[in-house]
N, CA, C, O and CB atoms as a CASP TS submission, in Angstrom:
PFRMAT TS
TARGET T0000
AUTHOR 0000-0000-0000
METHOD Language model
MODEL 1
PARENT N/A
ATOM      1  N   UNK     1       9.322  -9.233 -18.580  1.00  0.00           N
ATOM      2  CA  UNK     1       9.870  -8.249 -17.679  1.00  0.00           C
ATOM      3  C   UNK     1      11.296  -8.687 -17.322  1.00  0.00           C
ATOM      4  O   UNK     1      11.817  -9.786 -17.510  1.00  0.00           O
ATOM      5  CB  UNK     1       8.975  -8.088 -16.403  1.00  0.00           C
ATOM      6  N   UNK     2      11.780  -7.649 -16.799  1.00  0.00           N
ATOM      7  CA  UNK     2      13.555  -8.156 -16.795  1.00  0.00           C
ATOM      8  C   UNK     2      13.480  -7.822 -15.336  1.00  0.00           C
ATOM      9  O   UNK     2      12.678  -7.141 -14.697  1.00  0.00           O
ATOM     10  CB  UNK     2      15.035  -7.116 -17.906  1.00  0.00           C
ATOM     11  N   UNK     3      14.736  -8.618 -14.935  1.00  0.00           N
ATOM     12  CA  UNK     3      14.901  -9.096 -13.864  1.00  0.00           C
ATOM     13  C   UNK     3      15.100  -7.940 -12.945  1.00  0.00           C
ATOM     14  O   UNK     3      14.724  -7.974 -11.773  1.00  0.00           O
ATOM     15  CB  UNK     3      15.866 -10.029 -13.920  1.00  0.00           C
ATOM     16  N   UNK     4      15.820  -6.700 -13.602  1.00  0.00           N
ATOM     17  CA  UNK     4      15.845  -5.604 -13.343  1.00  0.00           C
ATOM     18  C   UNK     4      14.775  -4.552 -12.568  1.00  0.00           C
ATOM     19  O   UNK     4      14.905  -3.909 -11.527  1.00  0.00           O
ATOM     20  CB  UNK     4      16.101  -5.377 -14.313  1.00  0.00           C
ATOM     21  N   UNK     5      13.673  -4.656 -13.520  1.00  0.00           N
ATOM     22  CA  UNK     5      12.217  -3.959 -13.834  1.00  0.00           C
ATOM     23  C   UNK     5      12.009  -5.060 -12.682  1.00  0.00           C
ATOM     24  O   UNK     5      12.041  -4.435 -11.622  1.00  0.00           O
ATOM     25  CB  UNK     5      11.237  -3.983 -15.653  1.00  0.00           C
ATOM     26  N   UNK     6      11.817  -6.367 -12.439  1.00  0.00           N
ATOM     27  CA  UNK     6      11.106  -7.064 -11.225  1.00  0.00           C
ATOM     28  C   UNK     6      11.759  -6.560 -10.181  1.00  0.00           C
ATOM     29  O   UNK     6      11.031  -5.815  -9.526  1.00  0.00           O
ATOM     30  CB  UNK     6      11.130  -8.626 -11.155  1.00  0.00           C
ATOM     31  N   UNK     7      12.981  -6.679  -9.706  1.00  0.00           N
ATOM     32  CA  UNK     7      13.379  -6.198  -8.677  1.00  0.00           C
ATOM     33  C   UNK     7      12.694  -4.517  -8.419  1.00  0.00           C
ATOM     34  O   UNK     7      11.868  -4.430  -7.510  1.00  0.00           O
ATOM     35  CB  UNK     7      14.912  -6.363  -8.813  1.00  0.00           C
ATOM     36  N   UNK     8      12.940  -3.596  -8.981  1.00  0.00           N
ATOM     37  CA  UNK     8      12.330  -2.223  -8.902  1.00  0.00           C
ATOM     38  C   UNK     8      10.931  -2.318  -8.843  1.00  0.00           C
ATOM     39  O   UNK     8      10.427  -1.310  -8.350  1.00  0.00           O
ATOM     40  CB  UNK     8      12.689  -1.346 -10.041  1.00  0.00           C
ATOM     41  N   UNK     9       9.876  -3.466  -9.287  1.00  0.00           N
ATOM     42  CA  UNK     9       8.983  -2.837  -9.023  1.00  0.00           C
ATOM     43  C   UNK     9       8.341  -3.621  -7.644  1.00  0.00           C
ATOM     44  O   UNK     9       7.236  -3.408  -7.145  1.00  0.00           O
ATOM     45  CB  UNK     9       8.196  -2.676 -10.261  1.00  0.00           C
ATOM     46  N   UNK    10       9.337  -4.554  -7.201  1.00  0.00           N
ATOM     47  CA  UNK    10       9.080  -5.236  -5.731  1.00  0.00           C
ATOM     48  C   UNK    10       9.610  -3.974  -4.821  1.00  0.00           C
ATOM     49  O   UNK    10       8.990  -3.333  -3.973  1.00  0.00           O
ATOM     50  CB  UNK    10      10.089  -6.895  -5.410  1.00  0.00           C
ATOM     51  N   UNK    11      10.963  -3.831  -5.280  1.00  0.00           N
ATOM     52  CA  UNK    11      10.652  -2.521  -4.215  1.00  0.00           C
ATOM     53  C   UNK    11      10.135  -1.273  -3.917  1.00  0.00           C
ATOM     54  O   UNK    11      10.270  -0.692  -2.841  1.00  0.00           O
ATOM     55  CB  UNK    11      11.301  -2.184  -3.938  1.00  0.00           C
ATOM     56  N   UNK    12       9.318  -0.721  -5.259  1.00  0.00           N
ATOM     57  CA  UNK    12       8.637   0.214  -5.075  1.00  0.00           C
ATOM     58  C   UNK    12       7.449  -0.442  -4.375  1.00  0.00           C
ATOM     59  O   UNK    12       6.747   0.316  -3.705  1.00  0.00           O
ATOM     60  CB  UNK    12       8.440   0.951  -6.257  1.00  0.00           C
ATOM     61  N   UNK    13       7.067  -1.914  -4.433  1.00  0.00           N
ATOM     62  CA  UNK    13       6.240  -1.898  -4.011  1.00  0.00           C
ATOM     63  C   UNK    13       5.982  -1.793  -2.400  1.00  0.00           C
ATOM     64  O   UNK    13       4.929  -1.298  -2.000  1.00  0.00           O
ATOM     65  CB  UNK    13       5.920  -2.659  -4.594  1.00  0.00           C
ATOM     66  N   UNK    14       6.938  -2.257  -1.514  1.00  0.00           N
ATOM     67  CA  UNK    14       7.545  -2.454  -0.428  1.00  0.00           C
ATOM     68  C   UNK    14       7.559  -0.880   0.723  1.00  0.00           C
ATOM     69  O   UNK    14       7.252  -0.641   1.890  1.00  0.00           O
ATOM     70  CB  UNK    14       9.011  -3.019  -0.992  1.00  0.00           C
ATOM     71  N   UNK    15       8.253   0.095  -0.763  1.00  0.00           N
ATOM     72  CA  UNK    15       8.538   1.362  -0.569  1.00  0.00           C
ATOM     73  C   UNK    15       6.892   1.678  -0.014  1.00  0.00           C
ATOM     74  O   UNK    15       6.815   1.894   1.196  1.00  0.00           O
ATOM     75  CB  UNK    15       9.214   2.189  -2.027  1.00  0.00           C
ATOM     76  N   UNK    16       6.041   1.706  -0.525  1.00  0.00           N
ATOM     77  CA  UNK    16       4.796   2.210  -0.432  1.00  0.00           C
ATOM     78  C   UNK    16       3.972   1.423   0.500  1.00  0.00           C
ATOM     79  O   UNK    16       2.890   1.828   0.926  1.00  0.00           O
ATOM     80  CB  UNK    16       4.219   2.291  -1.695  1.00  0.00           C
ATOM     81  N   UNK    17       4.459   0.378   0.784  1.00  0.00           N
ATOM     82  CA  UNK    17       3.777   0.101   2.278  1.00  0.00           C
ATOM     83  C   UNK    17       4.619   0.620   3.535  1.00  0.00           C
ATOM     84  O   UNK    17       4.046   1.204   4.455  1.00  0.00           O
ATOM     85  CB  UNK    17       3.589  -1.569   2.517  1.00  0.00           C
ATOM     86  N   UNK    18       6.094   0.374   3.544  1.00  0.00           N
ATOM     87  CA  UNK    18       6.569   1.028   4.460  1.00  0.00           C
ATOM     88  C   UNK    18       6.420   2.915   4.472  1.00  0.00           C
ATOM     89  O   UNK    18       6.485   3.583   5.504  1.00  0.00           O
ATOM     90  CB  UNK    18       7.921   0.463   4.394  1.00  0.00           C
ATOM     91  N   UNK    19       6.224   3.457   3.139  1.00  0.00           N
ATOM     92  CA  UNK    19       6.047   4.838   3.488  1.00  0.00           C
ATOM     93  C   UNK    19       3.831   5.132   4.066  1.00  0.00           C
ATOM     94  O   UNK    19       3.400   6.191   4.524  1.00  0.00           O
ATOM     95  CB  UNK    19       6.738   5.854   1.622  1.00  0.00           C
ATOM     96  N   UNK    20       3.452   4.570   3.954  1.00  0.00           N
ATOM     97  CA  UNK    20       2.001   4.113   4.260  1.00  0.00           C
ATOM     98  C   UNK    20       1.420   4.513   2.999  1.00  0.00           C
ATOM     99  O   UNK    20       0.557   5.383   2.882  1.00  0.00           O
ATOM    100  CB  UNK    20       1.226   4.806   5.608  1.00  0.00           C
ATOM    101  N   UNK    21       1.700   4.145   2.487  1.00  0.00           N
ATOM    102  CA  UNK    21       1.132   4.963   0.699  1.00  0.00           C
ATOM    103  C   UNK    21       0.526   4.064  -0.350  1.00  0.00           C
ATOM    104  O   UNK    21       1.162   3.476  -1.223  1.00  0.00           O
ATOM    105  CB  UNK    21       2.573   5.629  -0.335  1.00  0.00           C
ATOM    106  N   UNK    22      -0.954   4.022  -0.137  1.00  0.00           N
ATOM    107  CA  UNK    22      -1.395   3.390  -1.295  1.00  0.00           C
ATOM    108  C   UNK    22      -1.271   3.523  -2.810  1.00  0.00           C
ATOM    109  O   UNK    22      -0.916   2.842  -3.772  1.00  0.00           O
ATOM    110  CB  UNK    22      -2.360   3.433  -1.145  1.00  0.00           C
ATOM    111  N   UNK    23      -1.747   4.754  -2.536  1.00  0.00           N
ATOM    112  CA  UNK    23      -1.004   5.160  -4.132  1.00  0.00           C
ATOM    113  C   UNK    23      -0.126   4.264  -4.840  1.00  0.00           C
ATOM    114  O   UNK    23      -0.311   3.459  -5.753  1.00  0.00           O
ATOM    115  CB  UNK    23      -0.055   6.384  -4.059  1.00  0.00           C
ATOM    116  N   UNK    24       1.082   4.694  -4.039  1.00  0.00           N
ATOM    117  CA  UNK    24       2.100   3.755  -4.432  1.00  0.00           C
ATOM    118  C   UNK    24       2.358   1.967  -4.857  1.00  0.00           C
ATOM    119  O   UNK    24       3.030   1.428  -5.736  1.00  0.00           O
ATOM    120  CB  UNK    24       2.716   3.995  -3.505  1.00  0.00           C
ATOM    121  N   UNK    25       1.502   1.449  -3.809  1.00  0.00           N
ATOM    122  CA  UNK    25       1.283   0.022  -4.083  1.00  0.00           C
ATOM    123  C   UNK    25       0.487   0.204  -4.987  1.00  0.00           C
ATOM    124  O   UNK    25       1.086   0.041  -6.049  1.00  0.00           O
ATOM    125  CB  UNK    25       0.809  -0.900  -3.065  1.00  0.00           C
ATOM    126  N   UNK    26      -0.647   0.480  -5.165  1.00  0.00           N
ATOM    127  CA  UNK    26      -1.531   0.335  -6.283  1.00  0.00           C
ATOM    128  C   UNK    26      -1.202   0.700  -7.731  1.00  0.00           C
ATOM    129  O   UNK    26      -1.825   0.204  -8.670  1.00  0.00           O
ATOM    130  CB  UNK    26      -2.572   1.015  -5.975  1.00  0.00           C
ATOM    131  N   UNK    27      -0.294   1.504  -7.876  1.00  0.00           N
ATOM    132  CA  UNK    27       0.941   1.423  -8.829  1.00  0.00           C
ATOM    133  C   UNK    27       1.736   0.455  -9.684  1.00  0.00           C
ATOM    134  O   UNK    27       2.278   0.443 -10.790  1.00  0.00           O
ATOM    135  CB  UNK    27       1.709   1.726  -8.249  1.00  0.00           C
ATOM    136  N   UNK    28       1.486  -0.618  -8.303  1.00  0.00           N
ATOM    137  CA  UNK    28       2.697  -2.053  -8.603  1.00  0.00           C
ATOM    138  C   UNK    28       1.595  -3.107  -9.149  1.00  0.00           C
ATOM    139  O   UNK    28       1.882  -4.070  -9.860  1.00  0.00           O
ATOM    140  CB  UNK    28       3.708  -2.876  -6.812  1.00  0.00           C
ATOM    141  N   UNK    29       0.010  -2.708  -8.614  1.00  0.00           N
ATOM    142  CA  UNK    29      -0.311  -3.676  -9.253  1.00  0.00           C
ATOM    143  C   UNK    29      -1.752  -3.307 -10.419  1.00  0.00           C
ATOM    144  O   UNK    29      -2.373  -2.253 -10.277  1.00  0.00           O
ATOM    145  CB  UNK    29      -0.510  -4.742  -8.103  1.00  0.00           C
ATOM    146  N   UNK    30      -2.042  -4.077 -11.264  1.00  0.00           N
ATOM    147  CA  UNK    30      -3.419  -4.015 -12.070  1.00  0.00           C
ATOM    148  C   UNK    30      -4.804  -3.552 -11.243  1.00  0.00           C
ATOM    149  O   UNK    30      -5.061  -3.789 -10.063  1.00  0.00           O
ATOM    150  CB  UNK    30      -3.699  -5.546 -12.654  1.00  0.00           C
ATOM    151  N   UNK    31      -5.478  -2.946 -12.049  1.00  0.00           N
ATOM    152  CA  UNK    31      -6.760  -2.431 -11.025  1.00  0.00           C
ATOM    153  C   UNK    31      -7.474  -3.820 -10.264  1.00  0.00           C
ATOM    154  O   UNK    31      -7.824  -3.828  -9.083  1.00  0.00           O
ATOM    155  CB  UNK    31      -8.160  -1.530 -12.108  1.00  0.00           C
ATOM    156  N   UNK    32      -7.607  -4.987 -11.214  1.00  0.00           N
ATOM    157  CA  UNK    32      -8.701  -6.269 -10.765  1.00  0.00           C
ATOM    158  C   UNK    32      -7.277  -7.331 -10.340  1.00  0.00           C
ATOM    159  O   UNK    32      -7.442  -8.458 -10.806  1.00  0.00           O
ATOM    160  CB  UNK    32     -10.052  -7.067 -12.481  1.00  0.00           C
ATOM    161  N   UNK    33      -6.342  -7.222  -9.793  1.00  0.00           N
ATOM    162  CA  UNK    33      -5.312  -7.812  -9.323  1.00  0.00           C
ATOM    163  C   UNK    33      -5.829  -8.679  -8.113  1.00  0.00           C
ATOM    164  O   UNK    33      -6.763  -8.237  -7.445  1.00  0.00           O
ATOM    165  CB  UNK    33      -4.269  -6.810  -9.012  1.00  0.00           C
ATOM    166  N   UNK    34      -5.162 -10.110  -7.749  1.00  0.00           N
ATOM    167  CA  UNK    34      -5.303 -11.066  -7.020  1.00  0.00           C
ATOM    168  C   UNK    34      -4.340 -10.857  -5.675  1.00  0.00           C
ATOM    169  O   UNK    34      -3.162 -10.990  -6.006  1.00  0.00           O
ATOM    170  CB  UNK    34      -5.066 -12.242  -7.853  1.00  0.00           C
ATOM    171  N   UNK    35      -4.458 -10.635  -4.582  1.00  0.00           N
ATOM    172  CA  UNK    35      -3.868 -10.232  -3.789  1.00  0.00           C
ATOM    173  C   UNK    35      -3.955 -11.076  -2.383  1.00  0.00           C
ATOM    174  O   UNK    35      -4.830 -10.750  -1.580  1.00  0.00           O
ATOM    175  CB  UNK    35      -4.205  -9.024  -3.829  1.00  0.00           C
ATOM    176  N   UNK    36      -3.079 -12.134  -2.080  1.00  0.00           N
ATOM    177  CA  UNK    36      -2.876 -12.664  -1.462  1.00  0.00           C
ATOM    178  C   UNK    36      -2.325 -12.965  -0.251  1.00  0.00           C
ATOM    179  O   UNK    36      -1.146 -12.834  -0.578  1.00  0.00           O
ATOM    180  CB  UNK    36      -2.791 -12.857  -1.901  1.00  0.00           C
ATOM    181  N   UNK    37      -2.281 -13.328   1.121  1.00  0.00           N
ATOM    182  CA  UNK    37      -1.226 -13.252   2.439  1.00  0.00           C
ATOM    183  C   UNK    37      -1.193 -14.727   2.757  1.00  0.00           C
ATOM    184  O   UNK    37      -1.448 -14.910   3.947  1.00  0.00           O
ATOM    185  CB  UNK    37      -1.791 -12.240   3.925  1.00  0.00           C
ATOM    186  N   UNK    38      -0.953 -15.892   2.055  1.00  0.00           N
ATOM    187  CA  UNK    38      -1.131 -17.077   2.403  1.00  0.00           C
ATOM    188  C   UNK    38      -0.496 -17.732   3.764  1.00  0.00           C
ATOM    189  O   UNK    38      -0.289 -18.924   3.992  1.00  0.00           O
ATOM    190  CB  UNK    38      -0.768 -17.665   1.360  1.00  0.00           C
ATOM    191  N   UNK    39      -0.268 -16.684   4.535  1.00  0.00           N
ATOM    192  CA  UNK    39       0.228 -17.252   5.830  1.00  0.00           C
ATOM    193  C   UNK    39      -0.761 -16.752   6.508  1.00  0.00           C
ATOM    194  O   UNK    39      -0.641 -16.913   7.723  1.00  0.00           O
ATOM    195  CB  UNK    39       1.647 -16.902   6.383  1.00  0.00           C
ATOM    196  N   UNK    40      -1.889 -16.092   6.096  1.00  0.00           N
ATOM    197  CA  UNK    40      -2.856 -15.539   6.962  1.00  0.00           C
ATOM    198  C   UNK    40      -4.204 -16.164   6.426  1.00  0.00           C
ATOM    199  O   UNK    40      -5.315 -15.931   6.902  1.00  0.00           O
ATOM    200  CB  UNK    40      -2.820 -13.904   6.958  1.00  0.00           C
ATOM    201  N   UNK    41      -3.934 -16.982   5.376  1.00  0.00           N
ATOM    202  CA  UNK    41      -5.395 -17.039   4.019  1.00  0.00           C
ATOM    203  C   UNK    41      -6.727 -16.650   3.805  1.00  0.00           C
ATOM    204  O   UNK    41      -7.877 -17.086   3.849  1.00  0.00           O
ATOM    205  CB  UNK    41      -5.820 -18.154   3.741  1.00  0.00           C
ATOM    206  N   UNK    42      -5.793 -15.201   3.445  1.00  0.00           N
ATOM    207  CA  UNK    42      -6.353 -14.045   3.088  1.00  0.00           C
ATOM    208  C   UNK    42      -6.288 -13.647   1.462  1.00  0.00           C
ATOM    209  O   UNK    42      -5.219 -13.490   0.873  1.00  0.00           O
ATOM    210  CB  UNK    42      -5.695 -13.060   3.938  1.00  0.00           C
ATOM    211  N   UNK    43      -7.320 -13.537   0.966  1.00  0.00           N
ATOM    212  CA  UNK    43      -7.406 -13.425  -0.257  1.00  0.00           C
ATOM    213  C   UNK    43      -8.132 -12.064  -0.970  1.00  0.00           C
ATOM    214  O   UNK    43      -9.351 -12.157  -1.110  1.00  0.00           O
ATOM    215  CB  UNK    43      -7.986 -14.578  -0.545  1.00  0.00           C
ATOM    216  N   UNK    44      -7.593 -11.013  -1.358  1.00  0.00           N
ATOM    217  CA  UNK    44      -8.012 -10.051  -1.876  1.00  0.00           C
ATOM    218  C   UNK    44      -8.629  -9.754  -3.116  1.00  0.00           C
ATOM    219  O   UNK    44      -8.502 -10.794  -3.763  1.00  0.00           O
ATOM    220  CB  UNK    44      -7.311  -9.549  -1.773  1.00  0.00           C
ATOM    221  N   UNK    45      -9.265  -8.868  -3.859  1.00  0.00           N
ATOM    222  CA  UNK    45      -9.704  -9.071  -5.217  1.00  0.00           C
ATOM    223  C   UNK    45      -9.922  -7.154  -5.854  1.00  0.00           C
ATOM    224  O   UNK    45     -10.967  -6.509  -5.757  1.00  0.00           O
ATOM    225  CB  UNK    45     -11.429 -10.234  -5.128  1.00  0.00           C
ATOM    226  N   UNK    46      -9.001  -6.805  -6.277  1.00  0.00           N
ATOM    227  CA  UNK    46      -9.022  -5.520  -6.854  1.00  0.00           C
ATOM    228  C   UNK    46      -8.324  -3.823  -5.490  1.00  0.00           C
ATOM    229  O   UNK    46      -7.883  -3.960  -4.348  1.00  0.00           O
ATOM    230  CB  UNK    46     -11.004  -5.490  -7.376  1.00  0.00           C
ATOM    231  N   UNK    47      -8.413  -3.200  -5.858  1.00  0.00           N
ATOM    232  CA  UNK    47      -7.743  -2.160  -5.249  1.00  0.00           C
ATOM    233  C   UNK    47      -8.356  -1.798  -3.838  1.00  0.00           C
ATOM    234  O   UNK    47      -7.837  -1.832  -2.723  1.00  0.00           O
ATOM    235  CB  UNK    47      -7.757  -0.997  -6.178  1.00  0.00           C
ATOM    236  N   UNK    48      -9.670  -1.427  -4.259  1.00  0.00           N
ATOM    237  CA  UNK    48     -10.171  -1.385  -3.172  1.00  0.00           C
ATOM    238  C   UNK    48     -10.490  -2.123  -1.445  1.00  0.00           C
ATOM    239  O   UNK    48     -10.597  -1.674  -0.304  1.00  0.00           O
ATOM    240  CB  UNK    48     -10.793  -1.264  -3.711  1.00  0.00           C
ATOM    241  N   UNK    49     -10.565  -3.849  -2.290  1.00  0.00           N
ATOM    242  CA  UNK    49     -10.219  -4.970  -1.171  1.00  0.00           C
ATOM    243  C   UNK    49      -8.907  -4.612  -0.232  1.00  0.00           C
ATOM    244  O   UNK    49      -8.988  -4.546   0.994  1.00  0.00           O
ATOM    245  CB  UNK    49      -9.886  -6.465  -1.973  1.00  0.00           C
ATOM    246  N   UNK    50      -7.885  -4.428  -0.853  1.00  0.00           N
ATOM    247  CA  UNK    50      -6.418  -4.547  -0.993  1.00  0.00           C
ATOM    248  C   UNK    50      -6.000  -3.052   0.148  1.00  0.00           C
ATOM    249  O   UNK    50      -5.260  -3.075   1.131  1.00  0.00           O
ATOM    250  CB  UNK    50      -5.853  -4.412  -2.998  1.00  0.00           C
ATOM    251  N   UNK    51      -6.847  -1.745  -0.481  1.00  0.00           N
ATOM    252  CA  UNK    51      -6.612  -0.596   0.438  1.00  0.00           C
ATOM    253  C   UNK    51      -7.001  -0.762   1.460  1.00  0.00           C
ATOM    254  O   UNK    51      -6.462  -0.183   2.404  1.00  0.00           O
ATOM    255  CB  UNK    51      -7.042   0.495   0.170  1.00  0.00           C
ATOM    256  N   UNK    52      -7.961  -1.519   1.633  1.00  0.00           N
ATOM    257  CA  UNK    52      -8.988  -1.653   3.227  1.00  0.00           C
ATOM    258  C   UNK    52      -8.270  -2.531   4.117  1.00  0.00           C
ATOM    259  O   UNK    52      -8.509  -2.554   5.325  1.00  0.00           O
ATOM    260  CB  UNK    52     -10.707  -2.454   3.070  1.00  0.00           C
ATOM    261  N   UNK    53      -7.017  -3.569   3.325  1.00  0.00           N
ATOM    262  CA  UNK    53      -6.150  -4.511   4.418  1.00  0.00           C
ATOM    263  C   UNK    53      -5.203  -3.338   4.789  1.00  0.00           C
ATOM    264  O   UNK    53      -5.160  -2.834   5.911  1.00  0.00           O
ATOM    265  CB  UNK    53      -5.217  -6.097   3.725  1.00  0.00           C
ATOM    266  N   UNK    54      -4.435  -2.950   3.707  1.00  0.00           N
ATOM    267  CA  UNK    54      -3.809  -1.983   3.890  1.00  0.00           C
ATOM    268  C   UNK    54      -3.857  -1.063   5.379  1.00  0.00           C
ATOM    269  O   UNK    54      -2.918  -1.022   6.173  1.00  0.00           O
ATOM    270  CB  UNK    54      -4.168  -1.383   2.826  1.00  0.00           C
ATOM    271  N   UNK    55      -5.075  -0.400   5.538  1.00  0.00           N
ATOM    272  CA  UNK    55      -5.670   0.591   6.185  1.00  0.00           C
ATOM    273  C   UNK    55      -5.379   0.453   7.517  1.00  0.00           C
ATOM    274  O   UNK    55      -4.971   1.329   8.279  1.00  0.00           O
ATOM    275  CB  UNK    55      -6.986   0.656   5.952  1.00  0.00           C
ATOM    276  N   UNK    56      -5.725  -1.250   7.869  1.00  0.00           N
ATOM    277  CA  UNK    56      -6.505  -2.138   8.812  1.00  0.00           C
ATOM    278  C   UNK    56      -4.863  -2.360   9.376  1.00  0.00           C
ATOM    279  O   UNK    56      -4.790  -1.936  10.530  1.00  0.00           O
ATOM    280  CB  UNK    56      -7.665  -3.683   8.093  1.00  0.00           C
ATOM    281  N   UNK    57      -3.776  -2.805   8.969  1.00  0.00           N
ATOM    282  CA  UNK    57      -2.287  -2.636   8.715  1.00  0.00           C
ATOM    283  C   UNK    57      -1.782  -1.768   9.645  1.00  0.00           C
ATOM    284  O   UNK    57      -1.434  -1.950  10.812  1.00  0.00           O
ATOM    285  CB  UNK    57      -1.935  -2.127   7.365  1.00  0.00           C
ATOM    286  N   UNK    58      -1.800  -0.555   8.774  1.00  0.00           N
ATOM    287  CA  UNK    58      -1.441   0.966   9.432  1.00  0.00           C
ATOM    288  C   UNK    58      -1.630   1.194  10.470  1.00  0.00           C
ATOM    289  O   UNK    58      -0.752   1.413  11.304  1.00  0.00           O
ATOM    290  CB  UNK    58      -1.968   1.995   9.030  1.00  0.00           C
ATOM    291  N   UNK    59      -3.479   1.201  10.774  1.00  0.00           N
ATOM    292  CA  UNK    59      -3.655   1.666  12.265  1.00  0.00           C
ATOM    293  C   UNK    59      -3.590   0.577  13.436  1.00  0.00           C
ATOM    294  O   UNK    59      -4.319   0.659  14.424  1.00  0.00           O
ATOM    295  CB  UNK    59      -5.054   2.341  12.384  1.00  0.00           C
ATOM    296  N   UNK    60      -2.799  -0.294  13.276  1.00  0.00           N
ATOM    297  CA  UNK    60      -2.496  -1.555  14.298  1.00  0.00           C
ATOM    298  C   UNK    60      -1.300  -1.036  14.424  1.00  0.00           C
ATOM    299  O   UNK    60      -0.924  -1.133  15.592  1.00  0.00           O
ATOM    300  CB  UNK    60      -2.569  -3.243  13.840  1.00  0.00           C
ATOM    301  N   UNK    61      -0.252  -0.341  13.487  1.00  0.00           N
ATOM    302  CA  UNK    61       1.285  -1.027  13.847  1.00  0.00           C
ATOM    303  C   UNK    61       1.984   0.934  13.633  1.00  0.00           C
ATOM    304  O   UNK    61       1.706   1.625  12.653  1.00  0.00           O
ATOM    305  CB  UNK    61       2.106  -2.815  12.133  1.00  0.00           C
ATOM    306  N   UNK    62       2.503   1.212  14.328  1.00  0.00           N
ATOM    307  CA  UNK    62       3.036   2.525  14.394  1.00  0.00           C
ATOM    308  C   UNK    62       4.228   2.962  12.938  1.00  0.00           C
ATOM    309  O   UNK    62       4.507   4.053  12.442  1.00  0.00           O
ATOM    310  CB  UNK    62       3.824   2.537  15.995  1.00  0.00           C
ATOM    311  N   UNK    63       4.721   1.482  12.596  1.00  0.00           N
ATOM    312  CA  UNK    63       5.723   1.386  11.603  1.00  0.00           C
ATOM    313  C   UNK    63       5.707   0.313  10.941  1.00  0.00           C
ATOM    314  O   UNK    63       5.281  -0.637  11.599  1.00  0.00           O
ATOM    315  CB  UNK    63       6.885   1.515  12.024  1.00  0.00           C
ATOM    316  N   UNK    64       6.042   0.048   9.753  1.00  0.00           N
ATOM    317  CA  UNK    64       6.398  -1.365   8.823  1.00  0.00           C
ATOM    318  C   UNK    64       7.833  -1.014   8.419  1.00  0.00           C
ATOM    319  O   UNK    64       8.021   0.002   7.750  1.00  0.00           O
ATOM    320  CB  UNK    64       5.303  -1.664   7.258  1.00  0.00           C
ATOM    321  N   UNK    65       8.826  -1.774   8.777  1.00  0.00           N
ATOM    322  CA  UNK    65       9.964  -1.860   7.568  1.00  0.00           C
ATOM    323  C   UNK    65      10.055  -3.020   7.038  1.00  0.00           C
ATOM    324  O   UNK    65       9.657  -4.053   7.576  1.00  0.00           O
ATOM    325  CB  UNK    65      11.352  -1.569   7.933  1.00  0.00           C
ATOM    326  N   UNK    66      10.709  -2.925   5.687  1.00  0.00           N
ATOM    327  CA  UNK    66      11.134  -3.682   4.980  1.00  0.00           C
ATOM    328  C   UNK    66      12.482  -3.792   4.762  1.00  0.00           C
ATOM    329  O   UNK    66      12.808  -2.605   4.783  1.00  0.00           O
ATOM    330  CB  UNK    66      10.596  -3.551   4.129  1.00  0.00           C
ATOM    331  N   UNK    67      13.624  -4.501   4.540  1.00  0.00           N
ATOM    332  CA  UNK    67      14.875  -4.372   4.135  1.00  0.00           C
ATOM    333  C   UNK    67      15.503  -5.340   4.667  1.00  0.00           C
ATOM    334  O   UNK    67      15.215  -6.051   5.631  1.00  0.00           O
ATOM    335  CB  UNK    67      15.435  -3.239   4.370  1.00  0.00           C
ATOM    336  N   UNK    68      16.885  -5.316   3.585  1.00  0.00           N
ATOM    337  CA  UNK    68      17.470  -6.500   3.292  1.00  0.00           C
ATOM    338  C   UNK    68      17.144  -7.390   2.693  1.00  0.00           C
ATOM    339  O   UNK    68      16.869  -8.456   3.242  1.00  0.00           O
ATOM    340  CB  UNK    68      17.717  -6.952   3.978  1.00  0.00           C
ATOM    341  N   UNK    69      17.091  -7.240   1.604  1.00  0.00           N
ATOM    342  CA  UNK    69      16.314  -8.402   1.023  1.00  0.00           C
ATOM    343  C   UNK    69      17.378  -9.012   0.585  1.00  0.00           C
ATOM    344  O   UNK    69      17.273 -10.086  -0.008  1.00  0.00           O
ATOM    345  CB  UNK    69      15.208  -8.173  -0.067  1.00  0.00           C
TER
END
């Protein structure tokens, strides 16, 4: 992958948590994908794990941004 394609698909991925959109993240990654928060050690395992943090996310926090990277 080029450095290019990595950058775009970190921020689509980013894009889709700050727009609340699974879809979108699940996009960025493989269906049986390893999904990690090691400042929380939290360890995910496929889409579904991953939507349910997601979810859990959303209805705690009114907004997520991302930027400046």
């Amino acid at each position: 992958m080029t450095e290019e394609k990595m950058i775009a698909l970190v921020n689509r991925y980013f894009q889709g948590v700050d727009q609340q959109s699974f879809d979108e993240i699940a996009a960025t990654m493989s269906e049986d994908c390893v999904f990690s928060v090691e400042t929380h050690g939290v360890m995910l395992q496929g889409h579904a794990e991953i939507s349910t943090m997601f979810a859990r996310l959303w209805a705690k926090h009114a907004a997520v941004e991302h930027k400046d990277f």
